[in-house]
mmCIF file of the N, C-alpha and C atoms, coordinates in Angstrom:
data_MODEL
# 
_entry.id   MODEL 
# 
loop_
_atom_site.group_PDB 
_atom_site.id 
_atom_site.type_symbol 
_atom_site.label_atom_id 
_atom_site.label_alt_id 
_atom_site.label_comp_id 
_atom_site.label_asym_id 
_atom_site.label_entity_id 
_atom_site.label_seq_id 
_atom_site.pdbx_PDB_ins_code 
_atom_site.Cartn_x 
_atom_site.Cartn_y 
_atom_site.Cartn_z 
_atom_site.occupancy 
_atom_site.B_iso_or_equiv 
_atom_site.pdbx_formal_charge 
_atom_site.auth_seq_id 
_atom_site.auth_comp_id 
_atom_site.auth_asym_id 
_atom_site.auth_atom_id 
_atom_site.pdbx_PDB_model_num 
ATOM 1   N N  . UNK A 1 1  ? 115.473 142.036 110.894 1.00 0.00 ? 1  UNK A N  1 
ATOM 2   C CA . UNK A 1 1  ? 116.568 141.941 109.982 1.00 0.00 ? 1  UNK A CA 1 
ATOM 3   C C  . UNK A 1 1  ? 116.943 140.484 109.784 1.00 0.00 ? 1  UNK A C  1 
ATOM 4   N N  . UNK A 1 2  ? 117.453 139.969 108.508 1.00 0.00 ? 2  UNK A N  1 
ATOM 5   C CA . UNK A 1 2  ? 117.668 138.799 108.304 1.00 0.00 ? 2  UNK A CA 1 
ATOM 6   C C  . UNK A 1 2  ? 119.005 138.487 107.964 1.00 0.00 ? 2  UNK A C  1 
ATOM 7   N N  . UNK A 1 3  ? 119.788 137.591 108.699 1.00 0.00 ? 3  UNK A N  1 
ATOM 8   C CA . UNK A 1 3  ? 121.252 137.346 108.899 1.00 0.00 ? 3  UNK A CA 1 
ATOM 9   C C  . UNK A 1 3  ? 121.505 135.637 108.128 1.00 0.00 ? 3  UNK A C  1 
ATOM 10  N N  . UNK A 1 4  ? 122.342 136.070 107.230 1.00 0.00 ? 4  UNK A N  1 
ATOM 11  C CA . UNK A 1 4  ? 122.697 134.900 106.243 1.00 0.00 ? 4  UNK A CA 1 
ATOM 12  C C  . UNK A 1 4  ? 123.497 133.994 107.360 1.00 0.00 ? 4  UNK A C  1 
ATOM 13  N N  . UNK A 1 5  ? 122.800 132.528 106.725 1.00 0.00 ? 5  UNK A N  1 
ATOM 14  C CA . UNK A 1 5  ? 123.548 130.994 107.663 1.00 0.00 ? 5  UNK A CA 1 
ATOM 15  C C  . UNK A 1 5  ? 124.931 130.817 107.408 1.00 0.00 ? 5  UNK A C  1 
ATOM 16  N N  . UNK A 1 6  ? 125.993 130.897 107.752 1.00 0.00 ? 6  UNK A N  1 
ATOM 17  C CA . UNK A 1 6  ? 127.386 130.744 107.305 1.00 0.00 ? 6  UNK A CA 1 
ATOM 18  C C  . UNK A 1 6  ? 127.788 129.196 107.513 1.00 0.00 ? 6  UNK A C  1 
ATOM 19  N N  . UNK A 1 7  ? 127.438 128.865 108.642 1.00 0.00 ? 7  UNK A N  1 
ATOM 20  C CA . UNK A 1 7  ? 127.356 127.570 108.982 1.00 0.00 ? 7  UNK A CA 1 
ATOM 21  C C  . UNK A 1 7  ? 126.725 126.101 108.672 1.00 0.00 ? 7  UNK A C  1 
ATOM 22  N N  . UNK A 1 8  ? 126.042 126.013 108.210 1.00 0.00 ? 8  UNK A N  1 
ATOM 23  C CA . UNK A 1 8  ? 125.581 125.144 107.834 1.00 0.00 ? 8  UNK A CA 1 
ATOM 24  C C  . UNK A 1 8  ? 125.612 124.013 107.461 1.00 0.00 ? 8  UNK A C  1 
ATOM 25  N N  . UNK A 1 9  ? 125.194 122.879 108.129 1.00 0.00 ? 9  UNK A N  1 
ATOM 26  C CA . UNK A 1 9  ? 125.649 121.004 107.216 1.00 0.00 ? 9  UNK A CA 1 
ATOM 27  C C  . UNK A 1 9  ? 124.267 120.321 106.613 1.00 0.00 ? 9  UNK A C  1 
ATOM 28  N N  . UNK A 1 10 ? 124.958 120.290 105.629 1.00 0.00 ? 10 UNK A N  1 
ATOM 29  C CA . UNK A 1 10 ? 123.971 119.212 104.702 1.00 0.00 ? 10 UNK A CA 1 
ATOM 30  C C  . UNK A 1 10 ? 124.149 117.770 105.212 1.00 0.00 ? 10 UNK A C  1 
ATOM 31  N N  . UNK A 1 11 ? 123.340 117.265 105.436 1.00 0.00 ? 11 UNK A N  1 
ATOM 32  C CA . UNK A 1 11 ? 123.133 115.568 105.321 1.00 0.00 ? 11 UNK A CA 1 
ATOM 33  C C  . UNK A 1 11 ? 123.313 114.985 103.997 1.00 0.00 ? 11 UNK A C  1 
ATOM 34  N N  . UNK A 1 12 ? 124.325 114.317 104.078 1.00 0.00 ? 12 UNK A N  1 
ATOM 35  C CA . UNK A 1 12 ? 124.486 113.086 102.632 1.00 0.00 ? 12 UNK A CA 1 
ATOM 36  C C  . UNK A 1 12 ? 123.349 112.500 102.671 1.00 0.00 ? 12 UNK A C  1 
ATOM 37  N N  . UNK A 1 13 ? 122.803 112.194 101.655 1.00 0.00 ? 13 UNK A N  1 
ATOM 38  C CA . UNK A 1 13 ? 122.048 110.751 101.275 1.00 0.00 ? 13 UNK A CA 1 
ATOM 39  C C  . UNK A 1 13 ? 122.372 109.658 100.932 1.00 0.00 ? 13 UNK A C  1 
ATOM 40  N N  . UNK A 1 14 ? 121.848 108.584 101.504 1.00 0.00 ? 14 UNK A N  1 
ATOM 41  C CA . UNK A 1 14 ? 121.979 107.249 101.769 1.00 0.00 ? 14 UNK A CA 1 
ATOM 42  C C  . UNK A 1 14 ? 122.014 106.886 100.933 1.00 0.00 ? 14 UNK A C  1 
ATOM 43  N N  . UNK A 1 15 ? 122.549 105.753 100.248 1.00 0.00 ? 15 UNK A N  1 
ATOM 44  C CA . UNK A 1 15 ? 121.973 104.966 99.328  1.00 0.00 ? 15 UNK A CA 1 
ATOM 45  C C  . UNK A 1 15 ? 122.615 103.881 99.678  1.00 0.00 ? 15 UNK A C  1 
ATOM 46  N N  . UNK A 1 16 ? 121.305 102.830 99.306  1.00 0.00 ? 16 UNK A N  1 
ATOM 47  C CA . UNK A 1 16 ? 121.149 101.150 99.924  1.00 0.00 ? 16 UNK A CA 1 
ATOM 48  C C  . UNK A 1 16 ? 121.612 100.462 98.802  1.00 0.00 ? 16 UNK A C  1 
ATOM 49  N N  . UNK A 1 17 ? 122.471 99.733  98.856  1.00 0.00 ? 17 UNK A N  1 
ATOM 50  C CA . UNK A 1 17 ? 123.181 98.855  98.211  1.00 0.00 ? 17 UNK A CA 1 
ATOM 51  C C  . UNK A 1 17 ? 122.619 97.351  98.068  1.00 0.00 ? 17 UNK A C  1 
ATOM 52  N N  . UNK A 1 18 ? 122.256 96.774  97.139  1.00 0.00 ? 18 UNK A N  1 
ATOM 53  C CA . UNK A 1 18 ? 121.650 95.567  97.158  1.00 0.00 ? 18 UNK A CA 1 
ATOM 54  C C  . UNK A 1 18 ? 121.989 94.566  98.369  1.00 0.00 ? 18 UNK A C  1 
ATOM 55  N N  . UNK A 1 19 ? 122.952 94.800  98.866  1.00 0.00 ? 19 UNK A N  1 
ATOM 56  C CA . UNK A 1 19 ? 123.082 93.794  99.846  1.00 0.00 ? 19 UNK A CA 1 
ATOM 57  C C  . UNK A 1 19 ? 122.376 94.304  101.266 1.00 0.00 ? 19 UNK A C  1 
ATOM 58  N N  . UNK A 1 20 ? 121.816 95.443  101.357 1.00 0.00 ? 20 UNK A N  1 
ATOM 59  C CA . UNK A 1 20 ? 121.714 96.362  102.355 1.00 0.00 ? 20 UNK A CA 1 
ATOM 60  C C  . UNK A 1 20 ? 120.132 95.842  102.470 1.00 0.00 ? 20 UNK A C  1 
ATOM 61  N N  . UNK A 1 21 ? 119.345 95.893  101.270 1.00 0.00 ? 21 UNK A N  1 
ATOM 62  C CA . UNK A 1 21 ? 118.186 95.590  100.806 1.00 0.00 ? 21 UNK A CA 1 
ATOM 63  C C  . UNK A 1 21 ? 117.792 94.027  100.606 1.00 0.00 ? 21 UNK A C  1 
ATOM 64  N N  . UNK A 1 22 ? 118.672 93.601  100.717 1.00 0.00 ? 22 UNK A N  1 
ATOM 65  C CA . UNK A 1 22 ? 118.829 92.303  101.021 1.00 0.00 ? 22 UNK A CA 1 
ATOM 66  C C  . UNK A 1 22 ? 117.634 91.109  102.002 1.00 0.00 ? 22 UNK A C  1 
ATOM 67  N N  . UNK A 1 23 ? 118.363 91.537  103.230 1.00 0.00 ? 23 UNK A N  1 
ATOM 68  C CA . UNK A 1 23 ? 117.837 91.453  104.492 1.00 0.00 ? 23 UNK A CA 1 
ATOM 69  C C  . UNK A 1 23 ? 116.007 91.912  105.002 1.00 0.00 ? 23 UNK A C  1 
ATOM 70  N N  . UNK A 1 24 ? 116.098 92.566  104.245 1.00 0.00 ? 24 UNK A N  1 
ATOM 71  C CA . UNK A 1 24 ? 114.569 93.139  104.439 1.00 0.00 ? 24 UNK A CA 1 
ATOM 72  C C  . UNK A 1 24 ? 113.744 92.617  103.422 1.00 0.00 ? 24 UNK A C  1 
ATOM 73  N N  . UNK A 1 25 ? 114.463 92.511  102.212 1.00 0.00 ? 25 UNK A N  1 
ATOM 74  C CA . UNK A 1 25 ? 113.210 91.670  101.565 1.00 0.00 ? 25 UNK A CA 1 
ATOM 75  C C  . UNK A 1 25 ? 112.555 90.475  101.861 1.00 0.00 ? 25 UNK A C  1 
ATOM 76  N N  . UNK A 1 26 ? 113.661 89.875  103.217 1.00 0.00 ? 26 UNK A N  1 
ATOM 77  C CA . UNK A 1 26 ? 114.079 88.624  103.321 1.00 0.00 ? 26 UNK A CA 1 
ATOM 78  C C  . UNK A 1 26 ? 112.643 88.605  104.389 1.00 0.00 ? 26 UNK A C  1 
ATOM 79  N N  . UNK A 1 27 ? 112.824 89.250  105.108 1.00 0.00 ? 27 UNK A N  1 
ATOM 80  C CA . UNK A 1 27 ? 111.909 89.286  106.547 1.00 0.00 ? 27 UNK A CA 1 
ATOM 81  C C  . UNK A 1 27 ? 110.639 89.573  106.169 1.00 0.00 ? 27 UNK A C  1 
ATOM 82  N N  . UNK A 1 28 ? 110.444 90.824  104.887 1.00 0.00 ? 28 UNK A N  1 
ATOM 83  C CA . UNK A 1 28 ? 108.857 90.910  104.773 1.00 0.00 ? 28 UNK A CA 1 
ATOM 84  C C  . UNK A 1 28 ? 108.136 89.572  104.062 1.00 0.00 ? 28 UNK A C  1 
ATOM 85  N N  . UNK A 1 29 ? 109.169 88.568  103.157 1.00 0.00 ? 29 UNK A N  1 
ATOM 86  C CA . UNK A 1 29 ? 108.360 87.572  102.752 1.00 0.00 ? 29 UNK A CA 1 
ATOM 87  C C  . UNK A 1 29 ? 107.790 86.278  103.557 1.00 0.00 ? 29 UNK A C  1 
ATOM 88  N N  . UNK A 1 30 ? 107.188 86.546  104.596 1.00 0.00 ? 30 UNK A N  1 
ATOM 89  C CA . UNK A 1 30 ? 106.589 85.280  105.341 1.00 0.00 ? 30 UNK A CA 1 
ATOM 90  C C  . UNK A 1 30 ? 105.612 84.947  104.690 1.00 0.00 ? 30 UNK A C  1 
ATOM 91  N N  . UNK A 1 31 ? 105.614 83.712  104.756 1.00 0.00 ? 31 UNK A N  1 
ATOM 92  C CA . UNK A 1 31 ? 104.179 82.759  104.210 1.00 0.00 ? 31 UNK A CA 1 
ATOM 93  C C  . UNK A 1 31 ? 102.977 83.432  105.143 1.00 0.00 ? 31 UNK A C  1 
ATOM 94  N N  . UNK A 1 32 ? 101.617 83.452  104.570 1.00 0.00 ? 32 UNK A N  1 
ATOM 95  C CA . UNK A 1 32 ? 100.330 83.794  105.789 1.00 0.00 ? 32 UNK A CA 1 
ATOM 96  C C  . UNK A 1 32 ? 100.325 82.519  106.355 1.00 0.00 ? 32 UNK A C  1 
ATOM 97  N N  . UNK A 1 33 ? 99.055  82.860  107.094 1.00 0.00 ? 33 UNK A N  1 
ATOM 98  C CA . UNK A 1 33 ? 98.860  81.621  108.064 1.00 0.00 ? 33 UNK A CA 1 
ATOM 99  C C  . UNK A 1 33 ? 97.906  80.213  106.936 1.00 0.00 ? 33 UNK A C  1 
ATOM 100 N N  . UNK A 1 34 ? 97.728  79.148  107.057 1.00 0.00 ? 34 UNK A N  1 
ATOM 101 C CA . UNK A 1 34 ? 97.784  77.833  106.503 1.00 0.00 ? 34 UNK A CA 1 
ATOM 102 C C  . UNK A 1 34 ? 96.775  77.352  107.225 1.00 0.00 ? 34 UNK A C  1 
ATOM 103 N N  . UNK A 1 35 ? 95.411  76.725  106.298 1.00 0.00 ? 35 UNK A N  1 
ATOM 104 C CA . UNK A 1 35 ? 94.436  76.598  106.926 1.00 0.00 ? 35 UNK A CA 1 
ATOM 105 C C  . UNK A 1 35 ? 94.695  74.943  106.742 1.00 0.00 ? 35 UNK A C  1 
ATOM 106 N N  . UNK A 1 36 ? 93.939  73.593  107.709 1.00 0.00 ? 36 UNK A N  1 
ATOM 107 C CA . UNK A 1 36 ? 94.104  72.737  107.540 1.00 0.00 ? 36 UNK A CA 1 
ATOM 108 C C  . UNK A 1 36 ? 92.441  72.242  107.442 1.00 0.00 ? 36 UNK A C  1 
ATOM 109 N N  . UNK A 1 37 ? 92.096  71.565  106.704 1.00 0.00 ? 37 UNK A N  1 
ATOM 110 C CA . UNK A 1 37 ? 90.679  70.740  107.157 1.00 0.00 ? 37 UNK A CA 1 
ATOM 111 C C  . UNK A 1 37 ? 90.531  69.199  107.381 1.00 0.00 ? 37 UNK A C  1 
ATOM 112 N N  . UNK A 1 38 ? 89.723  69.316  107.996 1.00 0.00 ? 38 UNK A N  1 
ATOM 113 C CA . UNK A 1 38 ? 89.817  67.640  109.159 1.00 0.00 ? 38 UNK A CA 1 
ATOM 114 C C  . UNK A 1 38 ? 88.313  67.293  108.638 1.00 0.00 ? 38 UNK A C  1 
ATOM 115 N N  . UNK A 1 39 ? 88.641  65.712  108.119 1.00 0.00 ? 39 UNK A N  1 
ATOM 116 C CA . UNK A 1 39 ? 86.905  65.214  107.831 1.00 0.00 ? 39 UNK A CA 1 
ATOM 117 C C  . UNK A 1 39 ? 86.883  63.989  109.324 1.00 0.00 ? 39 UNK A C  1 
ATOM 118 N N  . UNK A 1 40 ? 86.340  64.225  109.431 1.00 0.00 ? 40 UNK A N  1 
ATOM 119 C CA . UNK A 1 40 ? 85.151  63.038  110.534 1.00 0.00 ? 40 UNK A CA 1 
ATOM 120 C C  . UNK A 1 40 ? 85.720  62.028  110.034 1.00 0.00 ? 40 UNK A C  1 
ATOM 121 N N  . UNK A 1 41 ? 86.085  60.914  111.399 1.00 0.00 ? 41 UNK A N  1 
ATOM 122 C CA . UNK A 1 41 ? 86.131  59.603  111.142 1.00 0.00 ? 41 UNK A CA 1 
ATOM 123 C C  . UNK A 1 41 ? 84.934  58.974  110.135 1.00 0.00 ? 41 UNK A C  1 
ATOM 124 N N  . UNK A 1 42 ? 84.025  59.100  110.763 1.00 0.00 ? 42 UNK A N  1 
ATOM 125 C CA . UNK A 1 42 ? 82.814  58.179  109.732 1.00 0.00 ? 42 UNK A CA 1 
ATOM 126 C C  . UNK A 1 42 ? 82.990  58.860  108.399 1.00 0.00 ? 42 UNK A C  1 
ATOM 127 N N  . UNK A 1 43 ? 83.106  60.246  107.813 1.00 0.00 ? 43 UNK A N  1 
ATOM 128 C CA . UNK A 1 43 ? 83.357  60.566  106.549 1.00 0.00 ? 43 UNK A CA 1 
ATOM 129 C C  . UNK A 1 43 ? 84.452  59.806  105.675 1.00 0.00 ? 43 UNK A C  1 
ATOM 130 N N  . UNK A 1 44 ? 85.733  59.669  106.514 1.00 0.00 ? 44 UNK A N  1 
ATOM 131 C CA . UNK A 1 44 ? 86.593  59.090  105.967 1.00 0.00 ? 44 UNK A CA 1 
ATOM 132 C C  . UNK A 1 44 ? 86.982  57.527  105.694 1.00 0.00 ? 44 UNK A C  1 
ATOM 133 N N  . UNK A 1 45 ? 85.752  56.804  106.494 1.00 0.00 ? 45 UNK A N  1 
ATOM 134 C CA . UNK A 1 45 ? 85.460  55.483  106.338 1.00 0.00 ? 45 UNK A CA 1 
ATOM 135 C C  . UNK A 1 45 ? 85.071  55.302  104.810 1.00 0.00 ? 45 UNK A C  1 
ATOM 136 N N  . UNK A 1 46 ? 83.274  56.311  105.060 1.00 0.00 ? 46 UNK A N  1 
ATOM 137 C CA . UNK A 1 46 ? 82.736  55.994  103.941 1.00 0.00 ? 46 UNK A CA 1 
ATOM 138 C C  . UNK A 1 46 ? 83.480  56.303  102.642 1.00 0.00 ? 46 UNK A C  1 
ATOM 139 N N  . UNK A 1 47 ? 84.296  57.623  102.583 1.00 0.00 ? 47 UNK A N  1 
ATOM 140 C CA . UNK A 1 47 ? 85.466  57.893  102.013 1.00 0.00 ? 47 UNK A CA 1 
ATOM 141 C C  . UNK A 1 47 ? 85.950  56.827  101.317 1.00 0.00 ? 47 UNK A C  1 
ATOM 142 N N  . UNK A 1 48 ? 86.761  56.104  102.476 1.00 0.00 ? 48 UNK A N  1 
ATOM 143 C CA . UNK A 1 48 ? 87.585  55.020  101.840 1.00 0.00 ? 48 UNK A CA 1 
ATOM 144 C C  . UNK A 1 48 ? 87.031  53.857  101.452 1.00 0.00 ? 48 UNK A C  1 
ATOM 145 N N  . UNK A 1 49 ? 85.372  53.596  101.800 1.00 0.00 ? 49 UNK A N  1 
ATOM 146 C CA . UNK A 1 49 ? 84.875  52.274  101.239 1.00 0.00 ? 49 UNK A CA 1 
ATOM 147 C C  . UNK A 1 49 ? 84.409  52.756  100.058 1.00 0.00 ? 49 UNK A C  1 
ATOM 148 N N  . UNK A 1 50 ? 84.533  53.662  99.152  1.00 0.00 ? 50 UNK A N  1 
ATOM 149 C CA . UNK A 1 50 ? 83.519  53.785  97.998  1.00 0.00 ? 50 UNK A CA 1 
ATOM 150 C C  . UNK A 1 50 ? 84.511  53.997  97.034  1.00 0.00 ? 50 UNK A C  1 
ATOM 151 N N  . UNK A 1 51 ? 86.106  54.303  97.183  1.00 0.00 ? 51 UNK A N  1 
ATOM 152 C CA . UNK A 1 51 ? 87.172  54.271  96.161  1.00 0.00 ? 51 UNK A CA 1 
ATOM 153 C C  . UNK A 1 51 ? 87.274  53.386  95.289  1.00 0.00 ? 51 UNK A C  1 
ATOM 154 N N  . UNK A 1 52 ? 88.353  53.245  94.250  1.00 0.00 ? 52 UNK A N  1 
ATOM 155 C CA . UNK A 1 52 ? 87.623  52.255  93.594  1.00 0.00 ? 52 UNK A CA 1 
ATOM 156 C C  . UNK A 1 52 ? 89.246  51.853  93.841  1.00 0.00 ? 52 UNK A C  1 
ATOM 157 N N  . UNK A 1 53 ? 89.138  50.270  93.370  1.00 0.00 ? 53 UNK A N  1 
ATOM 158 C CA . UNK A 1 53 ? 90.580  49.533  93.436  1.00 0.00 ? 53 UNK A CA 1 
ATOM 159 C C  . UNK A 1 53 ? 91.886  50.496  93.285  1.00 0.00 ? 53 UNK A C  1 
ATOM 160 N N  . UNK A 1 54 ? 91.555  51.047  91.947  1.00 0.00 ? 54 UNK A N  1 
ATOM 161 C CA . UNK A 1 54 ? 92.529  51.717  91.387  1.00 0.00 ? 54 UNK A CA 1 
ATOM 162 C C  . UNK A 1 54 ? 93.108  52.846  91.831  1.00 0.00 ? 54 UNK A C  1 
ATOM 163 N N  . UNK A 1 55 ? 92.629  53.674  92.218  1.00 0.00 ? 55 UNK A N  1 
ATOM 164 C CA . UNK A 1 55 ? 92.530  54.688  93.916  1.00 0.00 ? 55 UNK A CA 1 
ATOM 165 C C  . UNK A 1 55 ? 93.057  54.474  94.730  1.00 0.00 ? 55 UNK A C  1 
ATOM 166 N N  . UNK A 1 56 ? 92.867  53.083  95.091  1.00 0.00 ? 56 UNK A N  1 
ATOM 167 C CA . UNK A 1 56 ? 93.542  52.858  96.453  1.00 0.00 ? 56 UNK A CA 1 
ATOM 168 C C  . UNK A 1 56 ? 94.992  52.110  96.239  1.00 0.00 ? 56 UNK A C  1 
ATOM 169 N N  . UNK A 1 57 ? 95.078  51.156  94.898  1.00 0.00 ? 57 UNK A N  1 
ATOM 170 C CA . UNK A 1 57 ? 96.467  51.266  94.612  1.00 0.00 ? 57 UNK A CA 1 
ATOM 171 C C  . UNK A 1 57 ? 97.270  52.437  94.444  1.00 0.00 ? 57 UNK A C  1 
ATOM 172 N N  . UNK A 1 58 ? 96.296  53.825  93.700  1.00 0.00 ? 58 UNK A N  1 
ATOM 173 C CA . UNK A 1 58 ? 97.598  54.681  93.475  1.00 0.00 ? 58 UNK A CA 1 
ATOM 174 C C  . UNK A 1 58 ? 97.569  55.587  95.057  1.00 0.00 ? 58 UNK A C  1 
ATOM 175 N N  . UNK A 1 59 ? 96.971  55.723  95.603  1.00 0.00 ? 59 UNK A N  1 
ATOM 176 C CA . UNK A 1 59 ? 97.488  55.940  96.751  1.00 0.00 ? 59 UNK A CA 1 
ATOM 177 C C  . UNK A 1 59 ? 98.508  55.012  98.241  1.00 0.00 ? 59 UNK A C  1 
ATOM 178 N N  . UNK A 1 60 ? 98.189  53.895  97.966  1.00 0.00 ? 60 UNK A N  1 
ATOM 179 C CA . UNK A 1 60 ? 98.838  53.262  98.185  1.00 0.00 ? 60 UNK A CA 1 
ATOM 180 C C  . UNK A 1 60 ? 100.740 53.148  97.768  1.00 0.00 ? 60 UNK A C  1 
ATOM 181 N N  . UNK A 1 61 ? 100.949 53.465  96.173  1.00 0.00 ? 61 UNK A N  1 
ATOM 182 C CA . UNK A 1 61 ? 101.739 53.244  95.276  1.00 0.00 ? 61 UNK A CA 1 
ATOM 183 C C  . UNK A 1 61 ? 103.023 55.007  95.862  1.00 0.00 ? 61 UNK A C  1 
ATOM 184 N N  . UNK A 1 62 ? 101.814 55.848  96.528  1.00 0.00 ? 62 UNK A N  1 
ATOM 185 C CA . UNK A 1 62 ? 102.545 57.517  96.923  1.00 0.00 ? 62 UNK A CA 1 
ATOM 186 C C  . UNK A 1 62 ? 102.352 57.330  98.343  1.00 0.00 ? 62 UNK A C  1 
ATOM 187 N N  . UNK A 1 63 ? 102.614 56.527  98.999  1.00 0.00 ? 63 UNK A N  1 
ATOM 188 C CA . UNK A 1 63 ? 102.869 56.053  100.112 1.00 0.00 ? 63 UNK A CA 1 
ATOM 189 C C  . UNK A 1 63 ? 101.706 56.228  101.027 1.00 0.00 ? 63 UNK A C  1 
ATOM 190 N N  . UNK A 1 64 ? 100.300 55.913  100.672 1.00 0.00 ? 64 UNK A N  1 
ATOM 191 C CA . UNK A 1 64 ? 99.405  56.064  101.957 1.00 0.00 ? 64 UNK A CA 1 
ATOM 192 C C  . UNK A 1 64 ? 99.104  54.971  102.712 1.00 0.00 ? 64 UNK A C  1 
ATOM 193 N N  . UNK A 1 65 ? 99.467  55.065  103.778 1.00 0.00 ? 65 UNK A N  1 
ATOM 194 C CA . UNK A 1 65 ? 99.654  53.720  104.899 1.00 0.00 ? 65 UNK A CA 1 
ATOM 195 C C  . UNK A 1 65 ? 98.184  53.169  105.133 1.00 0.00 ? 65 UNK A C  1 
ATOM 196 N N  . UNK A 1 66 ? 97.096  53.474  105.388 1.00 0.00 ? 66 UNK A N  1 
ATOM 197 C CA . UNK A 1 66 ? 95.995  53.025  105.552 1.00 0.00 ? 66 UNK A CA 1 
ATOM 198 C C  . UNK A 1 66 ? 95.804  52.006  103.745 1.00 0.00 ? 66 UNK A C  1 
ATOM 199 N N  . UNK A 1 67 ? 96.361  52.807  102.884 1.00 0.00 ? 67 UNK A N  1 
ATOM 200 C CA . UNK A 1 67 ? 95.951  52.123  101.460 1.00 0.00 ? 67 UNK A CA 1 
ATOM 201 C C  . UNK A 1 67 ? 96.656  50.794  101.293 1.00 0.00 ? 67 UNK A C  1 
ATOM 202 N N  . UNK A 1 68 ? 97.819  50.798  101.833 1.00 0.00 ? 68 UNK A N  1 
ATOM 203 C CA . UNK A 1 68 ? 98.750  49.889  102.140 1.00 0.00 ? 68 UNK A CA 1 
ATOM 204 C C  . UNK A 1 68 ? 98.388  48.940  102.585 1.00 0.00 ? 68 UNK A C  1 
ATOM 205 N N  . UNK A 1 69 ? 97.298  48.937  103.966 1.00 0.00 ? 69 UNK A N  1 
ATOM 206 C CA . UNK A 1 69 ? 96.837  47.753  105.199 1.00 0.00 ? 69 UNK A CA 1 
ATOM 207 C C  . UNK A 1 69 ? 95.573  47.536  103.676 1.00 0.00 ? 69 UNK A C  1 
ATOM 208 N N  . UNK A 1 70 ? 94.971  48.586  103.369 1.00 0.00 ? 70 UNK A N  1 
ATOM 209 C CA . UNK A 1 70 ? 94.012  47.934  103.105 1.00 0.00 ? 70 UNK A CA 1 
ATOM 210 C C  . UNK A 1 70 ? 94.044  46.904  101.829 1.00 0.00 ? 70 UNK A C  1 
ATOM 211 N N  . UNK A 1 71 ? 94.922  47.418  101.260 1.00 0.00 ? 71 UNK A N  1 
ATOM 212 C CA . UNK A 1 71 ? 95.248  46.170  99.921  1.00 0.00 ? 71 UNK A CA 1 
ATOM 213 C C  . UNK A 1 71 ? 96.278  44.785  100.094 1.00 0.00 ? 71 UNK A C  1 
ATOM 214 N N  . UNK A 1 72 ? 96.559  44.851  101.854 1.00 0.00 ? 72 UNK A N  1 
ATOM 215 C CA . UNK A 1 72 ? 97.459  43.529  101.953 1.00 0.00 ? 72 UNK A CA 1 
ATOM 216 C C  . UNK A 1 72 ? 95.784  42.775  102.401 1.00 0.00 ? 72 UNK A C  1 
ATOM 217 N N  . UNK A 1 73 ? 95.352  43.606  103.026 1.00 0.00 ? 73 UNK A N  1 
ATOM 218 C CA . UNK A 1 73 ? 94.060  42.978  103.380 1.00 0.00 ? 73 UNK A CA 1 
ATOM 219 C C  . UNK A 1 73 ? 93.617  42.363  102.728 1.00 0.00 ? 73 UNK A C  1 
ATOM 220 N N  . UNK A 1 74 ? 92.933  43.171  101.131 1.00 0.00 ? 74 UNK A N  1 
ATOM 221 C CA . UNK A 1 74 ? 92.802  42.195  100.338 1.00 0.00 ? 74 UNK A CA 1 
ATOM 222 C C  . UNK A 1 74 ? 93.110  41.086  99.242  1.00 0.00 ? 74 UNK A C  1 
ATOM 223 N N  . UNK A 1 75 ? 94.530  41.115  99.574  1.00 0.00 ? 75 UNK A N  1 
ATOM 224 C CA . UNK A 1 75 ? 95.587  40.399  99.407  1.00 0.00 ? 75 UNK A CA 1 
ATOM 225 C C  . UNK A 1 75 ? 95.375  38.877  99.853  1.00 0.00 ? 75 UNK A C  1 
ATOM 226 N N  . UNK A 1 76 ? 95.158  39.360  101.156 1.00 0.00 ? 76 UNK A N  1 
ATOM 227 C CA . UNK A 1 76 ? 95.230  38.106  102.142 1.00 0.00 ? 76 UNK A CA 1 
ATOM 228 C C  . UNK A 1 76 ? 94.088  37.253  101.896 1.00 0.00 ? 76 UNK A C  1 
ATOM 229 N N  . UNK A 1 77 ? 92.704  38.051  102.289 1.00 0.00 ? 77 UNK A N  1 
ATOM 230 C CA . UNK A 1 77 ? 91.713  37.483  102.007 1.00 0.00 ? 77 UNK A CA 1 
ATOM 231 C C  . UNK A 1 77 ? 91.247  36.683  100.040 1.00 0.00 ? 77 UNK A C  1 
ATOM 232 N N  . UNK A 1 78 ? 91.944  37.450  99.242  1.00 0.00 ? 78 UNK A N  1 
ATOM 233 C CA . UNK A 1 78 ? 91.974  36.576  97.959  1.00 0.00 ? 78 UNK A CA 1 
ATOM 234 C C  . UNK A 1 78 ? 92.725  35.300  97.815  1.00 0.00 ? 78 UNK A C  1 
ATOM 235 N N  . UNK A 1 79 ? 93.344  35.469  98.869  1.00 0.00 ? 79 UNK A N  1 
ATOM 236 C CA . UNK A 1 79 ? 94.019  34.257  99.124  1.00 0.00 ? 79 UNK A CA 1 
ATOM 237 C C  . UNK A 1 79 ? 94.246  33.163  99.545  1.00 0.00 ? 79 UNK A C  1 
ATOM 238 N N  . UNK A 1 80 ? 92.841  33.410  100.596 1.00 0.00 ? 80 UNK A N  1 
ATOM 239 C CA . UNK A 1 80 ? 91.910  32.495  101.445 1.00 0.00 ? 80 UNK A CA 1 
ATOM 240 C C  . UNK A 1 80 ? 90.708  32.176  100.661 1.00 0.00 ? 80 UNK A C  1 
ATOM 241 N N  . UNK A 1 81 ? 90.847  32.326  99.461  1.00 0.00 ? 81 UNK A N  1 
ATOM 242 C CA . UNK A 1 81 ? 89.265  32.473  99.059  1.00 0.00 ? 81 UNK A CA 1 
ATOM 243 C C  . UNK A 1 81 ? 89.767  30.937  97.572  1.00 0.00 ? 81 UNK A C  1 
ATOM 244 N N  . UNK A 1 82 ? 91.274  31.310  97.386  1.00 0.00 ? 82 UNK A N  1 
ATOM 245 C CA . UNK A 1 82 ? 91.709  30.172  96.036  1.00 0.00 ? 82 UNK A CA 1 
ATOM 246 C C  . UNK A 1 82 ? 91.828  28.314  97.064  1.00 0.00 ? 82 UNK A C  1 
# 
């Protein structure tokens, strides 16, 4: 025999409020992991001896410190040469 539920509770449904949703969008957006590559000293010699002037001023000009030594360098030495 089957006896009707008199009792019974419904569960409300949730609903997430943008600020609720917030937080979680926040956490699933991590950056992946970030690969780096490394050239060899001797690569980066020959690298830097085969640039051309203009190269090494504009790197020099966005702050690269090796471009820097190397154009007081030849700074100096044009200067020994008048």
């Amino acid at each position: 025999m089957i006896t009707p539920v008199s009792s019974a509770t419904h569960a409300q449904p949730t609903v997430q409020t943008k600020a609720t949703l917030q937080p979680q969008a926040q956490a699933k957006a991590q950056p992946g992991p970030t690969d780096t590559v490394t050239i060899s000293a001797a690569k980066q010699i020959v690298q830097e001896g085969t640039e051309s002037s203009s190269q090494t001023a504009r790197e020099a000009a966005s702050g690269d410190n090796q471009a820097k030594r190397l154009l007081a360098r030849e700074a100096a030495q044009h200067q020994s040469v008048k």
